[in-house]
TIGUKE-13941 format. One line per field, with one value per atom (N, C-alpha, C): residue in three letters; atom name; x, y, z. Coordinates in steps of 0.05 Angstrom, whole numbers. Layout:
% residues N
res = c(ala|...)
atom = c(CA|...)
x = c(X|...)
y = c(Y|...)
z = c(Z|...)
***
This chain:
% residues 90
res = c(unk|unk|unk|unk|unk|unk|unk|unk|unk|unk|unk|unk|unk|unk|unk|unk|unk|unk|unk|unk|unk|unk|unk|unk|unk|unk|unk|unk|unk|unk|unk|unk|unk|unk|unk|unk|unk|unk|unk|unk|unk|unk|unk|unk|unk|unk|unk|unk|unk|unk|unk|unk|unk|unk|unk|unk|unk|unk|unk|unk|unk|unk|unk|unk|unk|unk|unk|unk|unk|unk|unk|unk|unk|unk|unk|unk|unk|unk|unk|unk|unk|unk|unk|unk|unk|unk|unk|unk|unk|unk|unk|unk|unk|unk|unk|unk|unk|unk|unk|unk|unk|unk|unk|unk|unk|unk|unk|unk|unk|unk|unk|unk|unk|unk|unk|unk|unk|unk|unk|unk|unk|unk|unk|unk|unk|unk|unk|unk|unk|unk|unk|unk|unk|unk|unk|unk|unk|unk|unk|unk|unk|unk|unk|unk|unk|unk|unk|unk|unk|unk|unk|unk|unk|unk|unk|unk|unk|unk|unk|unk|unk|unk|unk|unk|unk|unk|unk|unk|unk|unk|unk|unk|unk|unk|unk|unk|unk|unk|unk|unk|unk|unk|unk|unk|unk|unk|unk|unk|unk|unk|unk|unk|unk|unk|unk|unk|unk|unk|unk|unk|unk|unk|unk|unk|unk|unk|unk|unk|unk|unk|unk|unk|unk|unk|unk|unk|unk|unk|unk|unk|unk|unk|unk|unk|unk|unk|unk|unk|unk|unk|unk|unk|unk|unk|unk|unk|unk|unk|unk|unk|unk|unk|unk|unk|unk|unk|unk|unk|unk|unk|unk|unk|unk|unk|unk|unk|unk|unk|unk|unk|unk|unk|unk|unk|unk|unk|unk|unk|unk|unk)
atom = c(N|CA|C|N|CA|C|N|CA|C|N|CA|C|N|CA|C|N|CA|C|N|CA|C|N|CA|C|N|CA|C|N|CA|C|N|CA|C|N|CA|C|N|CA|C|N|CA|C|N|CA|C|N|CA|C|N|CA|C|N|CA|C|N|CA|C|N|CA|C|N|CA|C|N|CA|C|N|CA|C|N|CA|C|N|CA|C|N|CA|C|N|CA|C|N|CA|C|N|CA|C|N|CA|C|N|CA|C|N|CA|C|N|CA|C|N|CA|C|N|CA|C|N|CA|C|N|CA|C|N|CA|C|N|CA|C|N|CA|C|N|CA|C|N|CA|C|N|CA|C|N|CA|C|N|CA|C|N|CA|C|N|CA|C|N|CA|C|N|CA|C|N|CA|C|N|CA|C|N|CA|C|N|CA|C|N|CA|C|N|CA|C|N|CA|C|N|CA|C|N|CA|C|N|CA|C|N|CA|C|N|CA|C|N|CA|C|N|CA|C|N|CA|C|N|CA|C|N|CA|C|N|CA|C|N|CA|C|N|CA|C|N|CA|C|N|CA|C|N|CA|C|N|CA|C|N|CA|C|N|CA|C|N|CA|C|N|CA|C|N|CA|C|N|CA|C|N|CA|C|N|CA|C|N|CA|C|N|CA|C|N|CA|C|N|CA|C|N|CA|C|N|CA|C|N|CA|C|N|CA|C|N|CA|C)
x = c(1978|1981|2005|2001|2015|2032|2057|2073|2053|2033|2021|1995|1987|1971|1979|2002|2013|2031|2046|2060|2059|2070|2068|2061|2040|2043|2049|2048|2056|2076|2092|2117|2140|2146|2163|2189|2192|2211|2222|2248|2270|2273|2287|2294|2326|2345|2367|2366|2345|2359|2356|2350|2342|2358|2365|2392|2394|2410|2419|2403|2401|2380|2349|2336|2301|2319|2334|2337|2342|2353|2353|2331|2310|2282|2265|2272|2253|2257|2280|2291|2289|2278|2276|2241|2233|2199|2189|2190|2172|2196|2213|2220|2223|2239|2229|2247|2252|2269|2300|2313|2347|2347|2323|2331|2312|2317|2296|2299|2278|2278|2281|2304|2305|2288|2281|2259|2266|2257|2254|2235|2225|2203|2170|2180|2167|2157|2163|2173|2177|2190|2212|2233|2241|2258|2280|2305|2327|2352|2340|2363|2355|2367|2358|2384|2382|2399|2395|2414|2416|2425|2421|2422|2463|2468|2486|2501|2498|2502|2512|2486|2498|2508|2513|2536|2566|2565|2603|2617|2606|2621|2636|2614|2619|2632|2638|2638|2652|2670|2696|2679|2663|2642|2615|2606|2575|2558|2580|2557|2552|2568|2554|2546|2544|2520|2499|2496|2474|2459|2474|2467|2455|2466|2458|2434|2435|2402|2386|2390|2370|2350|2346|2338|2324|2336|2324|2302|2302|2279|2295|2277|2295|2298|2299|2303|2324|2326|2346|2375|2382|2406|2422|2414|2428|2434|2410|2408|2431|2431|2450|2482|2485|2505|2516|2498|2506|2510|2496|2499|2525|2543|2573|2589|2580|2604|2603|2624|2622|2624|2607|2598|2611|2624|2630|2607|2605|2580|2584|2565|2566|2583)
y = c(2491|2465|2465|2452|2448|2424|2422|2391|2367|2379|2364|2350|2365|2356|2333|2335|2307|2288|2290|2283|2245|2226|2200|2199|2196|2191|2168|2146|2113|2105|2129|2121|2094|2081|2060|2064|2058|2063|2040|2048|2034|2033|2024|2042|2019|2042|2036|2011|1995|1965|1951|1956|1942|1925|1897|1888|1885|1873|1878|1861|1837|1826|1831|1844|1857|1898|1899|1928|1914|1909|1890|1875|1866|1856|1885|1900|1923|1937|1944|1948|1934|1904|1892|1884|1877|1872|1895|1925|1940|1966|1953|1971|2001|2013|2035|2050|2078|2091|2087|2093|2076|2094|2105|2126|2117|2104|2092|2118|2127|2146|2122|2129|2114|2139|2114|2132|2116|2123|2116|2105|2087|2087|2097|2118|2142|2152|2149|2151|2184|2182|2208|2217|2220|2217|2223|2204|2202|2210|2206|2200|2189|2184|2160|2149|2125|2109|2100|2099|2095|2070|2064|2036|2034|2058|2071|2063|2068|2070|2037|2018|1994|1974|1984|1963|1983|1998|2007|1996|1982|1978|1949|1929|1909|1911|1928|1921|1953|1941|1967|1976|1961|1987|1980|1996|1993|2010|2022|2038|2011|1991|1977|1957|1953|1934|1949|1983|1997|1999|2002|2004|1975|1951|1920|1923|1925|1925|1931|1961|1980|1981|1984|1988|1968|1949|1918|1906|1923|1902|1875|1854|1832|1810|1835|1839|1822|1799|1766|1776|1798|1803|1812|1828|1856|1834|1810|1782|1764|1756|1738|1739|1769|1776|1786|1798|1793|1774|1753|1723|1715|1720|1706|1723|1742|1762|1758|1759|1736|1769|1774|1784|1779|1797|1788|1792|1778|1783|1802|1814|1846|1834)
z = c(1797|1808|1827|1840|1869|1876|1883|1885|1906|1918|1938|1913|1901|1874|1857|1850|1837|1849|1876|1890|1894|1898|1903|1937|1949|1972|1986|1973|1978|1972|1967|1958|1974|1958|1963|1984|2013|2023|2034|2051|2060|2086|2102|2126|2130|2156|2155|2154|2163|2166|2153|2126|2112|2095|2085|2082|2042|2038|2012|1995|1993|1981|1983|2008|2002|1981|1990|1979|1941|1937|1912|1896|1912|1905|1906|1914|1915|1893|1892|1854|1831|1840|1816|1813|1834|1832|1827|1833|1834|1807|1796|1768|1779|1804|1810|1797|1798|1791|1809|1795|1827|1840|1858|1881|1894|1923|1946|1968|1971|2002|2024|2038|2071|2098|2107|2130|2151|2174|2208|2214|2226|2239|2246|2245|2245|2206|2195|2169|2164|2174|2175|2149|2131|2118|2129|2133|2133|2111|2086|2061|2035|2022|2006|1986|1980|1978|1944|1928|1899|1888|1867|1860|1855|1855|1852|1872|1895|1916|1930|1926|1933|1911|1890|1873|1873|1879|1872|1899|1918|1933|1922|1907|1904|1869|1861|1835|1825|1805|1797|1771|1766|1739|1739|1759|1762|1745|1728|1710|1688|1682|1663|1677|1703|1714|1702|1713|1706|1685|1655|1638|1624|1633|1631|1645|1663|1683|1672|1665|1656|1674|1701|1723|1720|1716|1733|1726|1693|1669|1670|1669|1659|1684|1709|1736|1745|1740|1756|1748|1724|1721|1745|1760|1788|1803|1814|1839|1830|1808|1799|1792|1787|1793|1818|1835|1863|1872|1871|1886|1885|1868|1859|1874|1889|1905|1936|1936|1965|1991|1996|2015|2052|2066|2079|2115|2122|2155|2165|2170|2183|2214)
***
């Protein structure tokens, strides 16, 4: 058996522009694992981005956002506690 044999080909992506609340609904509607592949246009892979990734900026222990989440069973917990952090305009 071959990685192209069991492989996800619809896999769920991102791309750079994508902003913090749809990247947040995508973690919480679709329960994914906290690792999003970011792609181009093209769907190229670029990177990929962790759930990891966008709460330590906003938050000094995102491992027990993490472990509270539990990858975003429950889901309104990750949204609702973001909502209260005052975000500043790109």
């Amino acid at each position: 058996m071959l990685v192209k044999d069991v492989m996800i080909r619809d896999a769920i992506t991102v791309t750079r522009s994508t902003n913090l609340r749809e990247l947040l609904a995508i973690f919480t509607k679709f329960h994914t694992s906290p690792l999003l592949p970011v792609v181009d246009r093209h769907r190229v892979f670029l990177g990929a981005i962790t759930l990891k990734d966008v709460l330590e900026p906003f938050c000094s222990i995102p491992s027990r956002m993490m472990r509270t989440a539990k990858y975003a069973i429950g889901g309104n917990f990750m949204i609702n506690e973001l909502q209260d952090i005052n975000i500043p305009p790109d």
